[in-house]
N, C-alpha and C positions, 0 to 999 in steps of 0.2 A: 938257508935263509931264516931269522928270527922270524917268531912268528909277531904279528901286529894285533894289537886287542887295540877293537874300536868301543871306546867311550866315549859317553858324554863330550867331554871335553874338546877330547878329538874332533871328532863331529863340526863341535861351537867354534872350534881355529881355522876350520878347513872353511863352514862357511863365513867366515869373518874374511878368508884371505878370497874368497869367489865374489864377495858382496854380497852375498843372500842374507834376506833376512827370513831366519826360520823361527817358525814357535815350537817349545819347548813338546809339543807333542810331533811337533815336524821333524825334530832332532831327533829322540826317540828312535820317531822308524825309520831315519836313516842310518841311523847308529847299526840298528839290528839288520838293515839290509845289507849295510857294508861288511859285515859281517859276514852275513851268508857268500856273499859274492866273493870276500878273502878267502873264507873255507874253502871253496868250490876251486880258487886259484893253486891255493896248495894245494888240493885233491888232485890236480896235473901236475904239481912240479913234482909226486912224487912216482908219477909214469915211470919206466925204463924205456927211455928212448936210445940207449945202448947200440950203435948197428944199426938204424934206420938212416937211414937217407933223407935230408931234409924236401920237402914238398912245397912247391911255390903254387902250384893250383893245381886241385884234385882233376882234374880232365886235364886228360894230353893236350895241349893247344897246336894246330898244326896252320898255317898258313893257306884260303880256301879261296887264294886270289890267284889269276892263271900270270903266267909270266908276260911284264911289260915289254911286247916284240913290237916295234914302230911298222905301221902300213902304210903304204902309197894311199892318198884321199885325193880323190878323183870328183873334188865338189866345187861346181866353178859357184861362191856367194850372188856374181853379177850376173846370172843366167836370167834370172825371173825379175831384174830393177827394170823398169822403163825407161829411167833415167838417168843412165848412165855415160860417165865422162870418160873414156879410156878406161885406169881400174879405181877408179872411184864411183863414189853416188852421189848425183847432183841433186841438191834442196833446192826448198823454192827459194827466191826472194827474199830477205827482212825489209820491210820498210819501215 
């Protein structure tokens, strides 16, 4: 991959094309930050990652949920209404 030098200019297109409005000392240090931060990118791409295996998340993740087995429910809801119709619950009144 070429490499990228971040200039001024650079900098002024990028935030032209974001809408920022930066000052000429705000451009500066993002100039010099993006820098550091492209340095640091190529400082990985030049790994040998040759023979590794790609990794989608550093801890094993294993499922820590028991199995969905259906149980008889032995729970009558109209045990405890007062006022009940057959298998409903009778309200009061509107008037």
């Amino acid at each position: 991959m070429d490499e990228i030098v971040v200039t001024m200019d650079l900098v002024e297109r990028l935030a032209k094309a974001a809408r920022l409005n930066l000052t000429p000392a705000e451009t500066c240090k993002y100039a010099q930050q993006l820098s550091v931060i492209l340095d640091a990118f190529n400082e990985l791409d030049q790994v040998d990652t040759d023979g590794v295996e790609p990794s989608y998340h550093p801890i094993k993740l294993e499922d820590a949920l028991r199995e969905d087995e259906p149980e008889k429910w032995e729970w009558d809801p109209l045990a405890n209404v007062a006022d009940a119709e057959g298998r409903s619950i009778r309200g009061p009144k509107i008037k």
